[in-house]
N, C-alpha and C positions, 0 to 999 in steps of 0.2 A: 690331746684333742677332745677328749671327752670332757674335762674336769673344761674345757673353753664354752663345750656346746651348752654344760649342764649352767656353767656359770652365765651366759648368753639367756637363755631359756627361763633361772628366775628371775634377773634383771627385767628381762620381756615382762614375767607376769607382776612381778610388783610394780612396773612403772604401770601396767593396764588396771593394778585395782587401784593405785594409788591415783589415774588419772578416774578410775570411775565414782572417787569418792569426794571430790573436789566439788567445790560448790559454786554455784554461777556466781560469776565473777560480778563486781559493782558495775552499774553501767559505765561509758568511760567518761574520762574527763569531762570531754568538750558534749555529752548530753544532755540538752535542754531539760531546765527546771522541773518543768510540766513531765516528762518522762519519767526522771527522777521520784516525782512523787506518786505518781501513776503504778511504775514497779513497789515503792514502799506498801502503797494500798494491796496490790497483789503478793507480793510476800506476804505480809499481815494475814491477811484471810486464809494463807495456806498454808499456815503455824500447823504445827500438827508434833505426834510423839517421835517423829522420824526425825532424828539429827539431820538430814540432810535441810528441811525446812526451817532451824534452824539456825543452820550455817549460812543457806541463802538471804534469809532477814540480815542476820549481823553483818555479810558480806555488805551491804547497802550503808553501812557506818564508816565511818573513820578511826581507828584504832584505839583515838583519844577523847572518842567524841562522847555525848552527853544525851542520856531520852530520860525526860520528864513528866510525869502525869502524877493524879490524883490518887490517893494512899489508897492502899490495898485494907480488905476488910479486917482484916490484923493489925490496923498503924492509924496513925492520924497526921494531919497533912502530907505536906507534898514526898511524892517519893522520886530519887533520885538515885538511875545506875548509869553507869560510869564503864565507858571503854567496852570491848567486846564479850570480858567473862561478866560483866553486871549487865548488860543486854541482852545477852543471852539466857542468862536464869531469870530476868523476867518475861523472856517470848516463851521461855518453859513452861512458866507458873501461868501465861496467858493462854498457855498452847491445855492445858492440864486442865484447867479450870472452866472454859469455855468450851462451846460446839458451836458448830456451824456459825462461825462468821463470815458477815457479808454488810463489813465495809464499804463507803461506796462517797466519794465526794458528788455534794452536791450539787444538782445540777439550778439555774435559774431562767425563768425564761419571760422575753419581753419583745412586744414586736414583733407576734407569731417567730419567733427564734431562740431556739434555749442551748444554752453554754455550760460546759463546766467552767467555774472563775478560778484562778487562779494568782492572789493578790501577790507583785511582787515587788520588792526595792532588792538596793544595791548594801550589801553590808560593810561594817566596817573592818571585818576580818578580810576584804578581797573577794565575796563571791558574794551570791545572792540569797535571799530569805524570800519564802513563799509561804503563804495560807492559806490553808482551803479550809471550807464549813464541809461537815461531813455527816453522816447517817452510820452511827453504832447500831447493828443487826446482831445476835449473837444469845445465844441458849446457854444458861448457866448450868453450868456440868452437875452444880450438888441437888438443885431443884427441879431440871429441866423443863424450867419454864421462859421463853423465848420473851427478848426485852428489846426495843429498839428506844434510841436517845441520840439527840444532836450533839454534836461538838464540832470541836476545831484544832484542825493541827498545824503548828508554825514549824515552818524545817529550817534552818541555815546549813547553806550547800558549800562546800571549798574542793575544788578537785573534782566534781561527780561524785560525791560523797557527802553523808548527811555527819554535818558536826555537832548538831545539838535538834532536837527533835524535842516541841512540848506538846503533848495531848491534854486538851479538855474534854470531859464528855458530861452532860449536863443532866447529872444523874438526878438531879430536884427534877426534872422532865423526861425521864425513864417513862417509858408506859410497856405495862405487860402486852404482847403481841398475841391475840388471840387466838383459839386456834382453831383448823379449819372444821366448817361445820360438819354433822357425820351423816346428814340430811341427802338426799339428792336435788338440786336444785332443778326444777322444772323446764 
């Protein structure tokens, strides 16, 4: 009876740390486009050295899937990782190298009314592909001097799930973000 309670008892606790270490799950299937890339901007900005913000980025991928952007200051042209262990080492390297990010799509406004856009078609893999323009906010960790730059991110979706993710960020239109005066303003 006791070797049942005891065996009862770690079962209990590892299924409660194994569920507390689990990471939010992808949005589901049938989640609208717009959500989908909504969540990837908030995961993004909340990269950080905790695995578990990690694992909530990559949760947002497809196993097989593809994120593409412009070379890291070590490389030249495009860099390309692949599936969730190359996604993951680079939300590391983005999570290490950066502070305070604060991503943010674009918003446009016309006709006293502003929108965020979200440009979409239909793809040929069976689901959808969206764009959005976007606002890179973000402190580089070696200099800590705060940069903000436009870009754009193209996602293709299959499942609720990003299969190939490209970022541009329009580093020739970087401008250092100034900082606040130390002045009292009147």
């Amino acid at each position: 009876m006791r070797m049942l309670t005891a065996w009862l008892i770690v079962c209990g606790l590892s299924g409660a740390v194994a569920t507390a270490q689990t990471p939010p799950p992808a949005p589901p299937a049938n989640s609208p486009p717009e959500a989908i890339v909504k969540e990837w901007v908030e995961r993004w900005n909340a990269l950080g050295e905790a695995p578990a913000t990690l694992d909530a980025f990559v949760a947002l991928y497809a196993p097989d899937a593809l994120h593409i952007s412009g070379p890291t200051p070590d490389q030249r042209g495009t860099a390309t990782y692949s599936g969730h262990l190359g996604i993951r080492a680079m939300a590391a390297r983005v999570a290490a190298d950066t502070d305070r990010r604060t991503y943010r799509i674009e918003s446009e406004t016309a006709r006293e009314t502003t929108a965020l856009l979200f440009h979409q078609t239909a793809g040929p893999w069976g689901g959808p592909a969206v764009a959005v323009q976007i606002i890179a906010v973000y402190t580089d960790g070696a200099t800590q001097k705060r940069y903000a730059a436009p870009g754009a991110v193209f996602f293709q979706l299959d499942g609720g799930r990003i299969r190939r993710a490209r970022v541009y960020l329009g580093d020739g239109e970087r401008a250092e973000v100034e900082a606040e005066p130390t002045r009292k303003r009147p």
